[in-house]
C-alpha positions as CSV (number, residue, x, y, z in Angstrom):
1,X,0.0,0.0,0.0
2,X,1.1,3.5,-1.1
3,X,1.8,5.8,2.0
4,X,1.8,9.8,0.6
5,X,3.0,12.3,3.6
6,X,1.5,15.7,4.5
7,X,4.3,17.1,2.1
8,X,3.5,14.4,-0.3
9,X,-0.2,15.9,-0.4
10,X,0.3,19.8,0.0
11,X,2.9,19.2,-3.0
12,X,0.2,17.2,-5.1
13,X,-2.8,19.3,-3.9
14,X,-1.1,22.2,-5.9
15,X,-1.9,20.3,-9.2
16,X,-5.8,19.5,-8.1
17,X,-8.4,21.6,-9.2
18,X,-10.3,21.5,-5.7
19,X,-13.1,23.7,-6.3
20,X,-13.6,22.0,-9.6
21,X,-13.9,18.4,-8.3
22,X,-16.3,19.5,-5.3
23,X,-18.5,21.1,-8.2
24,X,-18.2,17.6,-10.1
25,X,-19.2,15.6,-7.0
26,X,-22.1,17.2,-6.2
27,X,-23.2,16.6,-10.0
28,X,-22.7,13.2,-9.3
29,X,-24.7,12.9,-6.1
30,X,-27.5,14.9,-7.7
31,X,-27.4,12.0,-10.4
32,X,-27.1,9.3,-8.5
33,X,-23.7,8.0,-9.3
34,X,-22.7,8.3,-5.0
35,X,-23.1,5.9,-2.1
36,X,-22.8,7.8,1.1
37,X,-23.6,5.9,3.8
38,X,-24.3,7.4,7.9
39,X,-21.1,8.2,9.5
40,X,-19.5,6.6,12.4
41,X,-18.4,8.4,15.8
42,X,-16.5,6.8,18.6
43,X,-16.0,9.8,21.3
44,X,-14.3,9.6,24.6
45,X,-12.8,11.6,27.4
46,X,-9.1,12.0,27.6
47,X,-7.2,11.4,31.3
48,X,-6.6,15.2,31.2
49,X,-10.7,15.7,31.0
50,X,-10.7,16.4,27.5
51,X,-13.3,15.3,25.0
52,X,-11.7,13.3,21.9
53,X,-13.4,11.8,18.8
54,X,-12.5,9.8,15.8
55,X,-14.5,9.8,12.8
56,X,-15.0,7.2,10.3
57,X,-16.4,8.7,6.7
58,X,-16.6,6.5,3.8
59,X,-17.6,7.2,0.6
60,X,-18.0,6.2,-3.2
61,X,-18.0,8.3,-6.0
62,X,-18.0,8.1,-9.8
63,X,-16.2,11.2,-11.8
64,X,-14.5,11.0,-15.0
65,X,-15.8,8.0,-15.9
66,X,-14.5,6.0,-13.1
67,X,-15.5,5.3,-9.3
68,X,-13.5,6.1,-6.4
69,X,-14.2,4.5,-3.0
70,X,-12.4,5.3,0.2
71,X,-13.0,6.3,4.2
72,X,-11.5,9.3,6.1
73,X,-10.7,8.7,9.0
74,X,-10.2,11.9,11.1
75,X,-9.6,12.2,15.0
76,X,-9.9,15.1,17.5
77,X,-8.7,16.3,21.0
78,X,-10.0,19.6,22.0
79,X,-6.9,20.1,23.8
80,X,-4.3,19.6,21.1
81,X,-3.6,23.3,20.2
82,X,-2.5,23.9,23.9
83,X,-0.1,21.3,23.5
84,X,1.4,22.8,20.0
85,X,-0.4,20.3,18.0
86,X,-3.8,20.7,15.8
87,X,-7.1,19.7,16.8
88,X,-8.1,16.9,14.0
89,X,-6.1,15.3,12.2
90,X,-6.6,11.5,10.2
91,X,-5.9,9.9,7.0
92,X,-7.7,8.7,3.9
93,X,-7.5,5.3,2.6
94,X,-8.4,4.7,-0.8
95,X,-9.8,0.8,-1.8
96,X,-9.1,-1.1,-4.6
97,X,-12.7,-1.4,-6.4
98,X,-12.0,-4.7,-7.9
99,X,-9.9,-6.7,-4.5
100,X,-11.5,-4.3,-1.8
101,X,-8.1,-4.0,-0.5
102,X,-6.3,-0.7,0.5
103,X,-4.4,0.9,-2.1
104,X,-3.0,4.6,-0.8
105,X,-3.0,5.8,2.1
106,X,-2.9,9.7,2.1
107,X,-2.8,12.5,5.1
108,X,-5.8,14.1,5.6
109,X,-4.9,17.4,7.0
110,X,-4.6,19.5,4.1
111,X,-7.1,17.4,2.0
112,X,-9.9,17.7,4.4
113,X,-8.9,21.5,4.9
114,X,-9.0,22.6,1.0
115,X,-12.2,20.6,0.0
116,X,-14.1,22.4,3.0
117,X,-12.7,26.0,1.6
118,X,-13.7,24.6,-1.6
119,X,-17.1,24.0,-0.2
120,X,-17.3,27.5,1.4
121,X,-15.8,28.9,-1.6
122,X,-18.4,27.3,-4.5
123,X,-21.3,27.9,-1.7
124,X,-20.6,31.7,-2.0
125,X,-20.0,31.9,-5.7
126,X,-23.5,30.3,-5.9
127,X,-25.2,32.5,-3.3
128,X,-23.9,35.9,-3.2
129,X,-25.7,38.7,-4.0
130,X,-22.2,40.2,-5.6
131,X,-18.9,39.5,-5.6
132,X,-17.8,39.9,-1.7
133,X,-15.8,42.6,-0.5
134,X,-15.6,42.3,3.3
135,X,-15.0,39.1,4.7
136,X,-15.5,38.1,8.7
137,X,-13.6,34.9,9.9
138,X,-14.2,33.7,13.1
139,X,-11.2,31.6,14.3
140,X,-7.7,31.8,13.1
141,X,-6.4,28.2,12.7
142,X,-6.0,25.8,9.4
143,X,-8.9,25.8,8.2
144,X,-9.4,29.9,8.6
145,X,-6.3,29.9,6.9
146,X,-7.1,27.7,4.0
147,X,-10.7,29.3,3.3
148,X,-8.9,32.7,3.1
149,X,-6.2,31.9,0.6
150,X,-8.8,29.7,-1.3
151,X,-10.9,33.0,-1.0
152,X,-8.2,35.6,-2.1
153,X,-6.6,33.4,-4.8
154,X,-10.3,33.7,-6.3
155,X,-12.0,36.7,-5.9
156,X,-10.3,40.4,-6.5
157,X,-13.1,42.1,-5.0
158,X,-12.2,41.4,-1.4
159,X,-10.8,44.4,0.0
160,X,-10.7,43.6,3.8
161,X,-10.9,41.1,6.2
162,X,-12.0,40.7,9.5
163,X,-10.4,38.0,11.4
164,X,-11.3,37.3,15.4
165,X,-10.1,34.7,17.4
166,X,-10.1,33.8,21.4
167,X,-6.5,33.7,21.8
168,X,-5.8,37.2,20.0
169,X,-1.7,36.6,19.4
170,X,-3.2,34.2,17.0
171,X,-5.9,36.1,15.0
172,X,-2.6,38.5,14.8
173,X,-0.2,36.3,13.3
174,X,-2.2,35.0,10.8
175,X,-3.3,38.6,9.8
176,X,0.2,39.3,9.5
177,X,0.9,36.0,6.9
178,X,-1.6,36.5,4.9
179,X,-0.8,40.4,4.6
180,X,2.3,39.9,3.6
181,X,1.1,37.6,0.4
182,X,-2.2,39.5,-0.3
183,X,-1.2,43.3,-0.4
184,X,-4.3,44.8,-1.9
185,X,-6.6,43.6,1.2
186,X,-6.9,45.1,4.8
187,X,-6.6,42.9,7.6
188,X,-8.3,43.5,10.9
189,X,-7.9,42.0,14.0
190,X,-11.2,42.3,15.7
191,X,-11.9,42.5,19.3
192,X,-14.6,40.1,19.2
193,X,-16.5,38.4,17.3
194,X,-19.6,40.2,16.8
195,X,-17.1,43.5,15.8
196,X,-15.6,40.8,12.7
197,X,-19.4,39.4,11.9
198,X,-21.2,43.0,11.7
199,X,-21.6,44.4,8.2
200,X,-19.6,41.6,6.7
201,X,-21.3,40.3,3.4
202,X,-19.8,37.1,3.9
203,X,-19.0,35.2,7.2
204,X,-17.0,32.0,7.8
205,X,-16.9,30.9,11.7
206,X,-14.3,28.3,12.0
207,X,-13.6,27.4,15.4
208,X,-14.4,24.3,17.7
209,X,-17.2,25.8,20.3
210,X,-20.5,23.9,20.7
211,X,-22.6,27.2,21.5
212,X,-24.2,29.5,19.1
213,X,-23.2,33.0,19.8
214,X,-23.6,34.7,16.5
215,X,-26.8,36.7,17.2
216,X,-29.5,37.2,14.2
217,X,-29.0,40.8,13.9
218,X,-25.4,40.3,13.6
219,X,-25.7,39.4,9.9
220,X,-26.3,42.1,7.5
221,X,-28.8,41.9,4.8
222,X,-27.5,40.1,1.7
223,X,-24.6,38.6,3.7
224,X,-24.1,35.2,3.1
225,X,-23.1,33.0,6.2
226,X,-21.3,29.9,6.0
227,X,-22.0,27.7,9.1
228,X,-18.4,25.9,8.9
229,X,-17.6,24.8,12.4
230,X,-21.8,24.0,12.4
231,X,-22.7,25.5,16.1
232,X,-21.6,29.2,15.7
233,X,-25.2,30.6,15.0
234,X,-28.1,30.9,17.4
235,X,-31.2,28.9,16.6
236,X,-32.8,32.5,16.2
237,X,-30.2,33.2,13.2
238,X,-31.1,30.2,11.7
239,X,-34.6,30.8,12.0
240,X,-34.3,34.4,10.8
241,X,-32.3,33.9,7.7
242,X,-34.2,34.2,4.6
243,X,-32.6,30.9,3.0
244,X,-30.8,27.8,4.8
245,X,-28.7,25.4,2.6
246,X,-27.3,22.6,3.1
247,X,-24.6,19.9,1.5
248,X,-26.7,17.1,2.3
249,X,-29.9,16.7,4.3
250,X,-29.4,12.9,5.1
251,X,-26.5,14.2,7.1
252,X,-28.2,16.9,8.7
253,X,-31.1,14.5,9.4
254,X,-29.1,11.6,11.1
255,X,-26.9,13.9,13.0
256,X,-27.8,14.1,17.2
257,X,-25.0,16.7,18.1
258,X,-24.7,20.0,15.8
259,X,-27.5,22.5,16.5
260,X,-29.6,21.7,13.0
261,X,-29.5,18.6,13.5
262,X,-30.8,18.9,17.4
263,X,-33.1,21.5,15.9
264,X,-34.5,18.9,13.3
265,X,-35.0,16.3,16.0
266,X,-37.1,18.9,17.9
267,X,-39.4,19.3,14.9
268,X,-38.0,23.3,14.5
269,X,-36.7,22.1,10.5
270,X,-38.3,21.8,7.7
271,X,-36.1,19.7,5.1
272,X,-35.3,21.1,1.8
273,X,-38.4,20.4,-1.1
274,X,-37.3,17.0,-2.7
275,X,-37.0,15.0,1.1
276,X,-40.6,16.8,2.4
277,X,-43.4,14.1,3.1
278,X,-46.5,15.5,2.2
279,X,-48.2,15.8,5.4
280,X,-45.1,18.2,6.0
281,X,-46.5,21.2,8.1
282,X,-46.0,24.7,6.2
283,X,-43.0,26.4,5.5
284,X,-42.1,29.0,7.8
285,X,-43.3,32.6,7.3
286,X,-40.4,35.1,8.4
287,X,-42.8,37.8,8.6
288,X,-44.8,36.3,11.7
289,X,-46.7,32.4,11.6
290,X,-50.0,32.5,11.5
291,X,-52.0,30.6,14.1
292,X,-52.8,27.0,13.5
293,X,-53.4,23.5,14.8
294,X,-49.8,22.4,13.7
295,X,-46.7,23.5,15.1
296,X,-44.9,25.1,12.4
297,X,-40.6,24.6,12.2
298,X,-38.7,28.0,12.8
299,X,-36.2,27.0,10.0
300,X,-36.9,26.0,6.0
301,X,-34.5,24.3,4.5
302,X,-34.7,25.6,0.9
303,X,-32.1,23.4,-1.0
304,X,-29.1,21.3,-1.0
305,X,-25.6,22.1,-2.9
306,X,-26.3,19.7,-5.3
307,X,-29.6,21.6,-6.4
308,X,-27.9,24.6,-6.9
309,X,-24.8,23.3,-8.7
310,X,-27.2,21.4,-10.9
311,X,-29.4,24.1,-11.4
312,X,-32.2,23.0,-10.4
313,X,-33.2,24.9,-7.7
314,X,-32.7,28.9,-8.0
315,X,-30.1,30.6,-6.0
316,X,-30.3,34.0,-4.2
317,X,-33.4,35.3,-5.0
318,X,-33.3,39.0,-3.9
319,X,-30.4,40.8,-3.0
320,X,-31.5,41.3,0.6
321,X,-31.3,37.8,1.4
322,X,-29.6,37.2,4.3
323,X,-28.5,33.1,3.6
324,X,-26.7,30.3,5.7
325,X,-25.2,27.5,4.2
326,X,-24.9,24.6,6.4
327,X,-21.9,22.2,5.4
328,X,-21.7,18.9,7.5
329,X,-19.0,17.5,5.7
330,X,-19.3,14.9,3.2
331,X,-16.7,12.3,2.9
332,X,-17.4,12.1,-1.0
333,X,-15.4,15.6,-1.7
334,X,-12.1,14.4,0.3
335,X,-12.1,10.7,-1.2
336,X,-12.8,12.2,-4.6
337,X,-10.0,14.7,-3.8
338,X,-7.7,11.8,-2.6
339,X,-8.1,10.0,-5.9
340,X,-7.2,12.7,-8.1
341,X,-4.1,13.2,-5.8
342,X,-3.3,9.6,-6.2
343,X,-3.6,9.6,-10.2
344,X,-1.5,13.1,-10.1
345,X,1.3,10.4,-8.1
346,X,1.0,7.8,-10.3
347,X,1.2,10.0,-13.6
C-alpha cells in the first residue's frame, strides 16, 4: 500500500483543481452515481478531562468515468492546540474497487482543509448577492487559513478582512501571513466576534465551540453565512435567515449533536423540497406564523448544494437575502479529492 506524507499531499494538492472536483461531486450525487452511507463516531474523554473523537467517513464516488471509494478517518482532541499540535487530524484510505483491498493511504490534513474551503468557496460563488468585499472569519487556525487563501486566490473584489479569534496573538499572526502575500486587502484583528461578523457580506466561523453566539441581527442583509464549524449561529439566526442550505440533508437528518440537527429532531426544521413528506406542516413565514393546529418549524431548509450546482433549484433570490449554508462534511469531496491526488502520483 502507497503511503503519501503531509508534504507528499500539499505538493500534489497544488496540481488539483479542488473547487472544480467538489462542483463535479455534487453533479454526481445529484445524479445518482454516489453511495454515502451514515457516519460513524467513537468519542471519549481523555485522562486530562478532554473530550476526543475519531471519525470514520466512507464514501464512493463516480467522476471522469471512473468510481473512487475510500474512508477518512479523522480524530480530535480539544486540547491539542494547547499542547502545539492541531485539533483533527486523520488519514484517507483509498480501496481497490476490484480486490476491496487498500491501495493509498494519504494524510488528511490539508485534504480535508482545501475541500471544506472549496465547499465555502463554491457555496458563495452560488449565493452571493455580488462578488464579496468584506470578509469576517471567526477563528484563526487551518482551516481559517485555507478558506482565506482559497478565498483571495479567487476573488479580486475582497478588500478587507475581518479575522477574530479567542486567543488574539493568534488572529494577529495569521493577519500578518496572509498580509504579507495579499497586499491589496486590509486585515483586521477584531476585538470580538460580533465586531468581525457586523456588516460583513460574507462570514465564515471556523472554530471548535458547541454554542451558538452569532446573534441574528449580527448578519447584514445580503450577507451570506457559512456555518463551517456548524454551532456558531443561534437557533434565532437560523430561523431568521431568509434561505438555509445545506450539502446534504441525510446528514443533517441523522446527526444528534450539531445545533440543525438537534433542531430537526425537535421538529423546529423543515427539510429542503425533494425530502418533504406530504403531510409536511408549512413552511415558515419570516414575517410572523399565523396561528394553527400544527406546530410550524422555525427553520426551512430551501435546497441542498447539489440543487444549486445542478441548477435545479434557483439561488439567491433577492439581493436582501440574508443566507446560511450549512456544510456537515461529506466524505465524497475528500475521497474524490484523494483519488485525483493519487492519479496526479501515479502520472
Amino acid at each position: 500500500m502507497l503511503q503519501l506524507t503531509d508534504a507528499d499531499v500539499a505538493a500534489l494538492l497544488e496540481k488539483v483543481d479542488v473547487v472544480g472536483t467538489v462542483r463535479e461531486v455534487f453533479l454526481a450525487h445529484a445524479a445518482g452515481r454516489t453511495v454515502l452511507p451514515e457516519e460513524s463516531c467513537l468519542r471519549w474523554t481523555n485522562d486530562e478531562g478532554e473530550s476526543c473523537r475519531s471519525l470514520n467517513m466512507p464514501g464512493l464516488v463516480e467522476i471522469d468515468g471512473r468510481r473512487i471509494a475510500g474512508t477518512k478517518i479523522i480524530n480530535a482532541s480539544l486540547g491539542n492546540p494547547d499542547r502545539g499540535l492541531a485539533r483533527a487530524g486523520g488519514l484517507i484510505l483509498l480501496f481497490d474497487l476490484t480486490t476491496a483491498r487498500p491501495v493509498c493511504a494519504l494524510d488528511a490534513a490539508h485534504i480535508s482543509a482545501g475541500r471544506t474551503a472549496a465547499v465555502s468557496v463554491l457555496a458563495t460563488e452560488l449565493l452571493w448577492a455580488a462578488p464579496a468585499r468584506t470578509v469576517a472569519v471567526v477563528g484563526a487556525g487551518a482551516l481559517a487559513e485555507a478558506h482565506l487563501n482559497l478565498a483571495l486566490r479567487r476573488w479580486s473584489s475582497v478588500r478587507r478582512v475581518r479575522i477574530h479569534d479567542r486567543v488574539p496573538e493568534r488572529a494577529a499572526r495569521l493577519a500578518e501571513r496572509l498580509g504579507d502575500t495579499y497586499r491589496t486587502v486590509a486585515f483586521d484583528v477584531a476585538a470580538d466576534a460580533e465586531q468581525a461578523v457586523r456588516e460583513a457580506e460574507l462570514i465564515i466561523p471556523v472554530t471548535t465551540t458547541t454554542s451558538g453566539y452569532i446573534a441574528a441581527d449580527w448578519i447584514a442583509e445580503g450577507a451570506v453565512a457559512v456555518n463551517v464549524s456548524l454551532d456558531d449561529l443561534t437557533p434565532d439566526a437560523l430561523a431568521a435567515a431568509d434561505q438555509v442550505v445545506v450539502d446534504d440533508w441525510s446528514l443533517v437528518a441523522a446527526d444528534t449533536t450539531r445545533i440543525l440537527g438537534r433542531m430537526h429532531r425537535a421538529g423546529d426544521v423543515l427539510p429542503p423540497p425533494r425530502h418533504r413528506t406530504p403531510d409536511a406542516p408549512d413552511a415558515p413565514d419570516h414575517r410572523g406564523s399565523p396561528d394553527g393546529p400544527r406546530k410550524r418549524p422555525a427553520v426551512e431548509v430551501t435546497a441542498e448544494l447539489c440543487d444549486l450546482v445542478g441548477g435545479t433549484t434557483a439561488g439567491r433570490t433577492s439581493a436582501t437575502d440574508r443566507i446560511v449554508v450549512n456544510p456537515f462534511g461529506m466524505s465524497l469531496h475528500d475521497v474524490a479529492v484523494a483519488g485525483r491526488i493519487y492519479q496526479e502520483f501515479l502520472k
